[in-house]
ZAKE-252588 format. One record per residue (C-alpha): residue in one letter; residue number from 1; x, y, z. Coordinates in steps of 0.5 Angstrom, whole numbers, plus 500, padded with zeros to 3 digits. Layout:
> code;pos;east;north;up
> a;NUM;X;Y;Z;
...
//
This chain:
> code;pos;east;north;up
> x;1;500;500;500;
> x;2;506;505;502;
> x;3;508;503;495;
> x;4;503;505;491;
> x;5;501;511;495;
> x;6;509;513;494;
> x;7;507;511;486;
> x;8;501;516;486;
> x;9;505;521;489;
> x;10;512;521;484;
> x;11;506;521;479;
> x;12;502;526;481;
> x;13;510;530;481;
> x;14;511;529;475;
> x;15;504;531;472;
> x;16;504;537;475;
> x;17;511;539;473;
> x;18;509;536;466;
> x;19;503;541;467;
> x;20;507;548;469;
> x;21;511;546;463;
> x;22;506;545;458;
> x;23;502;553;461;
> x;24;509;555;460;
> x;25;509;553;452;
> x;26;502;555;451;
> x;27;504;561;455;
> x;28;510;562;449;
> x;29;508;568;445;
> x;30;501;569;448;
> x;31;499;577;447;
> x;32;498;582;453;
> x;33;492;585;453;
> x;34;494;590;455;
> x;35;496;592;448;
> x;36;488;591;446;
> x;37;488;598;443;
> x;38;494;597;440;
> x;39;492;589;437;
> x;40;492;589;429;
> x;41;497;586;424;
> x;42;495;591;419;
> x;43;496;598;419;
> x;44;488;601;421;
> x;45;485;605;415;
> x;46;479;610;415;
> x;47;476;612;409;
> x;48;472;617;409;
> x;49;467;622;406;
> x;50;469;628;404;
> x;51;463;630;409;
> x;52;468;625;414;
> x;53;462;621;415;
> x;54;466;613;415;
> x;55;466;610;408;
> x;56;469;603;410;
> x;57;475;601;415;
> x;58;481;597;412;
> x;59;486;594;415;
> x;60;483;592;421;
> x;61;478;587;424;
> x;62;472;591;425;
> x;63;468;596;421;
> x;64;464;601;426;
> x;65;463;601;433;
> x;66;457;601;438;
> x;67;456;601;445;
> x;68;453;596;449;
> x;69;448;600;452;
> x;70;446;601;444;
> x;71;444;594;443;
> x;72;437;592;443;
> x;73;436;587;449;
> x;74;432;583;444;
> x;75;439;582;439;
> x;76;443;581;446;
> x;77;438;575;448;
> x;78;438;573;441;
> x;79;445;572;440;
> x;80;447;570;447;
> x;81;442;564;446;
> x;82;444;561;440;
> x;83;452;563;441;
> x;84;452;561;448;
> x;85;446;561;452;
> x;86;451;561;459;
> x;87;455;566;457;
> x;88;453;572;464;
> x;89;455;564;469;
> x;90;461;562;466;
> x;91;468;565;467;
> x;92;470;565;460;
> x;93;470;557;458;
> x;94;463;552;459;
> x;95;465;546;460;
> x;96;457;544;461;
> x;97;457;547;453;
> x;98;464;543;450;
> x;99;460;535;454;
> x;100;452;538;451;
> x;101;456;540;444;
> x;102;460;533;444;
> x;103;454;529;445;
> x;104;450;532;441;
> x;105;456;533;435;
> x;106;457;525;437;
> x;107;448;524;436;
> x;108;449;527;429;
> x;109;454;524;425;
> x;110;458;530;424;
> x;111;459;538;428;
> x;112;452;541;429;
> x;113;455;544;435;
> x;114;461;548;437;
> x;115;464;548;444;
> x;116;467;554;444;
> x;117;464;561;448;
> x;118;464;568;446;
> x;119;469;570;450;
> x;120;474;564;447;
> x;121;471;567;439;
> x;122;473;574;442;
> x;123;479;572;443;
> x;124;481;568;436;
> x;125;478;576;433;
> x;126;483;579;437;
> x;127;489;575;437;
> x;128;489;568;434;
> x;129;490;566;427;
> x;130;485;561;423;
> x;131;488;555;424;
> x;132;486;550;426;
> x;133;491;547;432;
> x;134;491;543;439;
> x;135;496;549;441;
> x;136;491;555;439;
> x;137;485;551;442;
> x;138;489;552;449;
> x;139;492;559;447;
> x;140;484;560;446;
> x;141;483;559;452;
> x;142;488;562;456;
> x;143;486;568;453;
> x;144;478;568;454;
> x;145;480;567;463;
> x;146;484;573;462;
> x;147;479;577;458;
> x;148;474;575;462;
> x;149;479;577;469;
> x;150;480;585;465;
> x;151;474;585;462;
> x;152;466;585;464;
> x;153;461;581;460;
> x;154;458;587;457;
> x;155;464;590;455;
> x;156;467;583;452;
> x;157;460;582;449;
> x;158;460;589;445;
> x;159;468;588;443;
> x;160;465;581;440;
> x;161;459;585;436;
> x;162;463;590;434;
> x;163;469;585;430;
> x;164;465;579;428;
> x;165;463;578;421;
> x;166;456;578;419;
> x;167;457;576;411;
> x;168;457;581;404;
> x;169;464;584;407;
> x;170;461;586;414;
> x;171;465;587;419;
> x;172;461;589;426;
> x;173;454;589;427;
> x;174;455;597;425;
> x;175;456;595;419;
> x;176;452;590;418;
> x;177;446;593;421;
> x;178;446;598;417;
> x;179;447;593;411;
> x;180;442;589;411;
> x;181;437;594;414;
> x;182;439;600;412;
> x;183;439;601;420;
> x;184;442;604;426;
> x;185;444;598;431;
> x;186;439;602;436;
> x;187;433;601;431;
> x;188;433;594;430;
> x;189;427;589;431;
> x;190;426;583;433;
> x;191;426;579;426;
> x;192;432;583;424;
> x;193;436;582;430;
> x;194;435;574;430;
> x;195;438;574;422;
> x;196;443;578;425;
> x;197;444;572;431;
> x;198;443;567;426;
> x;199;449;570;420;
> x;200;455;569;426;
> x;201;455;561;426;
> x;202;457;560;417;
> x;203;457;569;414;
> x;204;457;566;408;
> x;205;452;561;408;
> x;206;446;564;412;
> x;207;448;571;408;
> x;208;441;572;405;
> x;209;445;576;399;
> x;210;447;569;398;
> x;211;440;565;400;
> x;212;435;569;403;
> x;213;430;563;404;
> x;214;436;559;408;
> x;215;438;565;412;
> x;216;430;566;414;
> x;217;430;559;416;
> x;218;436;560;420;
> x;219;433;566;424;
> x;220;427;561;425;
> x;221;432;557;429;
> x;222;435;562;433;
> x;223;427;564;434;
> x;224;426;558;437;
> x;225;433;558;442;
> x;226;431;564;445;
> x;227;424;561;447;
> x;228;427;555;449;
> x;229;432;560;455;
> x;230;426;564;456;
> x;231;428;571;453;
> x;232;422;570;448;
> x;233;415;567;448;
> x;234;412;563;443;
> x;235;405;567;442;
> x;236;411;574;440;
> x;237;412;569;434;
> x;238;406;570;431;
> x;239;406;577;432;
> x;240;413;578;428;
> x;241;413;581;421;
> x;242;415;575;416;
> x;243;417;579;411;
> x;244;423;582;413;
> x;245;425;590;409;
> x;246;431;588;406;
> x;247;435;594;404;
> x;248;438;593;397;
> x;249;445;595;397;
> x;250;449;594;392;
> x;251;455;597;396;
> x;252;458;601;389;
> x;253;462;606;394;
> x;254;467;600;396;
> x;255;469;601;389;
> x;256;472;608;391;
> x;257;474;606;397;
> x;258;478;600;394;
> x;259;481;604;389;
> x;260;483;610;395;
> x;261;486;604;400;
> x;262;490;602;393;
> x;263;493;609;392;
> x;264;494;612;398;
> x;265;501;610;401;
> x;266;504;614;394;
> x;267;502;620;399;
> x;268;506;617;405;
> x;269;513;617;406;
> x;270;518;611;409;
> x;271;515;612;416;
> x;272;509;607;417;
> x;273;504;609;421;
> x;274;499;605;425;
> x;275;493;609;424;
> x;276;491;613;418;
> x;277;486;617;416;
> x;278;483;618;409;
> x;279;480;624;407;
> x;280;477;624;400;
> x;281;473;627;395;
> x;282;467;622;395;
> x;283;460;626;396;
> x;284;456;622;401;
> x;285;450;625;398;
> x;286;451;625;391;
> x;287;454;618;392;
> x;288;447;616;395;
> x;289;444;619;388;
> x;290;448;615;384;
> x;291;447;608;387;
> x;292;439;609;388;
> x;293;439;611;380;
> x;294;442;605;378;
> x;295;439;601;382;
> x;296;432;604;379;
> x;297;436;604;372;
> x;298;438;597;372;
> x;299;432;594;374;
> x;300;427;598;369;
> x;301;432;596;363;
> x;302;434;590;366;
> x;303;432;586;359;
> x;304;436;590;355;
> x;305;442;590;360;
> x;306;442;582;360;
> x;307;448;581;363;
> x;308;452;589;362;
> x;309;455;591;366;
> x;310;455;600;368;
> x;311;460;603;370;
> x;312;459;612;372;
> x;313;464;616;375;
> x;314;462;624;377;
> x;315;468;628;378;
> x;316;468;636;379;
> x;317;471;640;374;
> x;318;478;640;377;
> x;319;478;633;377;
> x;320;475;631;384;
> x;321;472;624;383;
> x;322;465;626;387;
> x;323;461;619;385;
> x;324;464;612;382;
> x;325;461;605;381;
> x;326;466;600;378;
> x;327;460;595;377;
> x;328;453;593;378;
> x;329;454;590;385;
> x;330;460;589;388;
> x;331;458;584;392;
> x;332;458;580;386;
> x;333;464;583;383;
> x;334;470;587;386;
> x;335;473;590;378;
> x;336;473;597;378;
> x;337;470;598;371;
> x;338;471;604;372;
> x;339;479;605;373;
> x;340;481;598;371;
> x;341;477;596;365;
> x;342;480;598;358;
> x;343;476;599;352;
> x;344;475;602;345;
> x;345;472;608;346;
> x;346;468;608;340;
> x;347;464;616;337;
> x;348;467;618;344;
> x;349;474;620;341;
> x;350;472;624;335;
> x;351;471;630;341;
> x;352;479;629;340;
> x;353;480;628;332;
> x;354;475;636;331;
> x;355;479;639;338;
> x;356;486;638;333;
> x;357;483;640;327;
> x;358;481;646;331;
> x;359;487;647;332;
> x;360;489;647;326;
> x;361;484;652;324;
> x;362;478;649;321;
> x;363;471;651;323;
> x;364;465;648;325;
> x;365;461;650;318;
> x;366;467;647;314;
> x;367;463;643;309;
> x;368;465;636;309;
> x;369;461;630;303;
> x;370;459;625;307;
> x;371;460;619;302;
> x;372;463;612;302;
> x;373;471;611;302;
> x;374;477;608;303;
> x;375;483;608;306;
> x;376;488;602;303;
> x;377;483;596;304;
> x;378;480;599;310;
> x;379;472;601;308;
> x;380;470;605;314;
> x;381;462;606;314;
> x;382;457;610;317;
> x;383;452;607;323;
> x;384;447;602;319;
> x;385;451;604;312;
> x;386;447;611;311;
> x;387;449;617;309;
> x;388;448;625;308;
> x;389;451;628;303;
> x;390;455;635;304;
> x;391;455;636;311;
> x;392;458;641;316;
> x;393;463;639;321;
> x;394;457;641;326;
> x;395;452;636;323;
> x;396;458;631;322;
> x;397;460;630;329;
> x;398;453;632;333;
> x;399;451;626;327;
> x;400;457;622;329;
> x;401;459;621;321;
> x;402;465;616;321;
> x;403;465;618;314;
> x;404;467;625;315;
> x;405;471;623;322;
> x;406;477;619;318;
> x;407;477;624;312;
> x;408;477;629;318;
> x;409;483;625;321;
> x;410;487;624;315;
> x;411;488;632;313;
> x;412;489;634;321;
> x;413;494;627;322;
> x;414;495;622;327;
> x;415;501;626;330;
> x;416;496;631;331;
> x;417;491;628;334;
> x;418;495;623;339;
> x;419;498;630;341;
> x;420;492;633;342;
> x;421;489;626;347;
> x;422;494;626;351;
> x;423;494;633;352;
> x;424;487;632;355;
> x;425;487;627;359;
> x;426;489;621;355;
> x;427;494;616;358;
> x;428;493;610;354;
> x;429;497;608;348;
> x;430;495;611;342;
> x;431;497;609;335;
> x;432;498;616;331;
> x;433;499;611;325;
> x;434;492;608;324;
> x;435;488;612;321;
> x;436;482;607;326;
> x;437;483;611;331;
> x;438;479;616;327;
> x;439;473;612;330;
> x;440;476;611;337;
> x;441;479;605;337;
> x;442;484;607;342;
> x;443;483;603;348;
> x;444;481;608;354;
> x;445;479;607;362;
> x;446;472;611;364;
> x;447;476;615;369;
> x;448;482;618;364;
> x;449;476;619;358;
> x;450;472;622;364;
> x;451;478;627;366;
> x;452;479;629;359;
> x;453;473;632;358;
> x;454;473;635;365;
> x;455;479;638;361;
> x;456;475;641;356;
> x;457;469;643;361;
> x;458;475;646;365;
> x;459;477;652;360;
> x;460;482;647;357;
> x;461;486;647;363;
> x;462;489;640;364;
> x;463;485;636;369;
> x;464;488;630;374;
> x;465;483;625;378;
> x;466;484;625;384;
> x;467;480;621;390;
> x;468;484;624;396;
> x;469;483;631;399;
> x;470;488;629;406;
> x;471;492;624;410;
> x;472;492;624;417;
> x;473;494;619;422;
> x;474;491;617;429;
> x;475;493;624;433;
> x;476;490;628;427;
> x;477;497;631;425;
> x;478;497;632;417;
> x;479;501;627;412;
> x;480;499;629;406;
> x;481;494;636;403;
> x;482;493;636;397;
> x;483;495;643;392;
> x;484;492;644;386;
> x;485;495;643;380;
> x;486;495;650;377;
> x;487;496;648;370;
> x;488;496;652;364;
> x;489;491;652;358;
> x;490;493;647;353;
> x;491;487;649;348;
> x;492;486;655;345;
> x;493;480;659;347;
> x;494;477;658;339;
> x;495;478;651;340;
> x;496;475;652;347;
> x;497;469;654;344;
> x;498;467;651;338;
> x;499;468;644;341;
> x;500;464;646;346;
> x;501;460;648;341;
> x;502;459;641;338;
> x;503;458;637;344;
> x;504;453;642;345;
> x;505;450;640;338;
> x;506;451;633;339;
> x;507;446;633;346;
> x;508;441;638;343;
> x;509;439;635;336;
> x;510;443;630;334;
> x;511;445;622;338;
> x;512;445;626;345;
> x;513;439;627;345;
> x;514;437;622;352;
> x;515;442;626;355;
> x;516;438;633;354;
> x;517;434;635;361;
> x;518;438;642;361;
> x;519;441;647;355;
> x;520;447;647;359;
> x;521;448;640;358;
> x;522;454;638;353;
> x;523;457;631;351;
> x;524;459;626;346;
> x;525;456;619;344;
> x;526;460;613;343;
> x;527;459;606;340;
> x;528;465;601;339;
> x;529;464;595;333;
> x;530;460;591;334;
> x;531;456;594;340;
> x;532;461;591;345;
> x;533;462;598;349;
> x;534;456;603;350;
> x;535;459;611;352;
> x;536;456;618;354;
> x;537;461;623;357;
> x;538;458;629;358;
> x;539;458;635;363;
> x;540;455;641;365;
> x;541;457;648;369;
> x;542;459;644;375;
> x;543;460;637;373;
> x;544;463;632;368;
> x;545;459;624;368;
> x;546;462;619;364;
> x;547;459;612;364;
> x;548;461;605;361;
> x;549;455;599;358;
> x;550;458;593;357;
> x;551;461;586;358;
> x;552;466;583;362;
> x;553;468;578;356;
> x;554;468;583;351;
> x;555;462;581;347;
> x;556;458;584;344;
> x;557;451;588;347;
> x;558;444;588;346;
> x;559;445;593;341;
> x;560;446;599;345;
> x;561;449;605;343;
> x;562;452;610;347;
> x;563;445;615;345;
> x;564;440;609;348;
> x;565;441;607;356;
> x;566;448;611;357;
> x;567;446;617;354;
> x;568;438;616;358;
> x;569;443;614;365;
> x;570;446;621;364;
> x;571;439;624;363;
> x;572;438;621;370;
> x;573;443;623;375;
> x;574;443;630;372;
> x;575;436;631;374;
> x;576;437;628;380;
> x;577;443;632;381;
> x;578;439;638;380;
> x;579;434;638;384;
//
């Protein structure tokens, strides 16, 4: 008996030593909490609104941050019982929640339950990597004790709230409420919250973006819960609104927002900062114009659009970019259309090929014949092969004559033409040879055709995009404030005004006409071969719009040119911007 007593004991030794050196392993590079303000692996971007409103937050774990006395008592319950239903008894680990989810993971054949709390989930957000290992699991849970010794359950149950992934690309129920919702977390209803609840077990699965019908069944599941911990009677049920008042959004402004995040280190020097605040050019209120516009335009023109995609910008006359959409849902497709994607700009390059014979002394009332001809064993043709006989240059370009374009371009000179685009705004290659680029085979982004007009509706002088107005870093000092660019005119006050004239013109009575909804409203239609790409670019006293129908594969449209659905968009943001 002495023996074995002696036997327990040097086990019960070497256990505990053994013990002692396992904590101290998998206390091996375990973070502090006291750096929690300072926890992040990324740099912290804040994009904001010219107006400083937060456009998104990059870098970082979470989007915007809500109090915990914010939070609806019915989103607390809701995601207590689904998430964790002993969450305000236990001290940071539930071992009565690991055996339930063992038995009933065991009973089921596979995982249904998942044995960790909300404190332990908090603590993978903050300090964890996603990997799935015995070492982090117990990492986990030395983290979740400490964070429940230095935290209160409702300051731990606001931190987790405010970082969890709700699905679509929302960190933090911020975020998220205001997503799918188009809501304040404060304004949230019972049906709403339970979804909310419900996205935290699989985002992307139960995101109704994604299945509306599952995450729906999913709310019903967390329904349920909160009956069966008595948070909720079963007769509310009966009273709850079914259909859900999803808010349609599109999320086009993360296009700009991505494009900011891609540009701003070109602004800063060597010296990394943890904290960075953006402030650029996008105005919150013509932003919202935009997307709702398109929203509306899309689904009243669904069948013509089929699958095309629209992108627009609006920028000032001096370049500052107000408004973008890069594609019809970002959701779906992250390609900024407007900055990345490269097409022939069709009709839409003739306002270059007339500004250089402008400058080379030719004036609207020059008589042109409008004919078929030839250039080598190039057969350029009008628009459905017809044809109008001695015409101005007025009537030429306002029509958008192709006839009258490349014998226009063949007395002016590639050299010249090229010269003239670049000095715009261009920055695309330009074959000065081919005598194609008359009818605008030179491919071109939205963002610097746009800007080449901004060039023309800015007196001539040279316009920069530009999305960043000042940097700043956590303590608000300055980083980076833009200076304007004070360039000189680089078109002729004559050519100024008689392109002017012409697109002008072009928006009164000729291919422009969609776009015509004031007699200050000046632009250019474009249509490349084949309707793969439809083009109107257009401006008033204090705007420049340019917008891009076409598809992702580059094939062919339902037949739209740039005077139909692009034209009529720009009809209706300007209305819309007038009001």
């Amino acid at each position: 008996m002495r023996l074995i007593l002696k036997w327990i004991f040097f086990v019960t030794i070497w256990l505990a030593i053994f013990g002692i050196m396992a904590l101290f392993y998998y206390f091996q590079g375990l973070p502090s909490l006291s750096d929690l303000e300072k926890q992040t692996d990324k740099q912290i971007v804040q994009i904001n609104y010219a107006n400083g409103n937060r456009i998104v937050n990059r870098g970082e774990f979470y989007g915007g941050d809500v109090k915990y006395y914010e939070l609806p008592s019915h989103l607390i319950n809701a995601v207590v019982a689904t998430e964790d239903r002993r969450f305000f008894s236990h001290h940071g680990i539930d071992i009565f929640g690991i055996i339930r989810a063992y038995h009933a993971n065991k009973k089921a054949g596979h995982i249904v339950q998942g044995g960790s709390t909300i404190t332990q989930q908090l603590a993978k957000l903050l300090f964890l990597k996603p990997e799935k290992t015995f070492k982090r699991k117990i990492q986990e849970i030395l983290l979740a004790l400490q964070l429940e010794r230095h935290f209160t359950k409702e300051q731990i149950l606001t931190l987790y709230l405010n970082r969890a992934y709700f699905g679509s690309g929302n960190y933090g129920v911020v975020d998220a409420a205001k997503h799918y919702f188009g809501k304040k977390v404060s304004e949230l209803k019972l049906n709403e919250s339970a979804l909310l609840a419900g996205l935290l077990k699989a985002p992307s699965k139960f995101s109704p973006k994604n299945n509306r019908k599952l995450a729906e069944s999913r709310s019903n599941v967390v329904l349920k819960a909160m009956i069966a911990e008595g948070f909720l009677d079963e007769k509310n049920l009966s009273e709850l609104d079914v259909d859900l008042n999803y808010k349609i959004d599109r999320a086009q402004r993360f296009y700009f927002a991505d494009f900011v995040y891609e540009q701003f280190p070109e602004f800063l020097g060597r010296e990394k900062e943890s904290i960075i605040k953006i402030e650029t050019t996008l105005d919150e209120k013509i932003q919202e114009i935009l997307e709702d516009v398109l929203d509306e335009f899309a689904s009243q023109n669904s069948k013509k659009l089929g699958k095309s995609q629209i992108a627009v910008l609006l920028m000032k006359k001096d370049g500052a970019v107000l408004a973008m959409s890069g594609g019809n849902d970002y959701q779906q497709s992250q390609l900024n259309r407007a900055v990345y994607a490269k097409r022939q700009a069709g009709s839409a390059f003739k306002t270059f090929v007339y500004l250089a014979a402008f400058e080379k002394n030719f004036k609207p009332d020059d008589i042109f014949e409008d004919k078929k001809i030839n250039v080598g064993t190039w057969l350029p043709e009008n628009f459905e092969n017809r044809y109008s006989g001695e015409v101005t240059l007025q009537q030429a370009f306002a029509n958008s004559l192709n006839s009258v374009a490349v014998q226009l371009a063949k007395d002016v000179g590639g050299s010249v033409i090229a010269s003239i685009a670049r000095k715009c705004g261009i920055i695309s290659k330009i074959d000065k040879n081919d005598p194609t680029i008359a009818l605008g085979t030179t491919e071109v982004s939205l963002l610097e055709l746009t800007s080449a007009y901004a060039t023309i509706a800015n007196n001539g002088i040279p316009v920069i995009p530009y999305t960043i107005a000042k940097i700043e870093n956590g303590e608000g000092n300055a980083l980076y404030s833009r200076i304007s660019s004070g360039f000189d005119p680089v078109i002729s006050e004559m050519s100024q005004a008689n392109i002017k004239k012409l697109l002008r013109e072009t928006v009164a009575n000729g291919t422009g006409k969609n776009a015509n909804i004031a007699e200050n409203i000046y632009g250019k239609t474009g249509t490349s071969q084949n309707f793969r790409d439809a083009w109107f670019v257009g401006f008033n006293d204090d705007y420049v719009i340019g917008i891009w129908i076409g598809n992702d594969d580059n094939s062919a449209t339902n037949k739209i040119t740039g005077g139909s659905l692009p034209a009529m968009l720009f009809g209706k943001i300007s209305k819309k911007m007038l009001k």
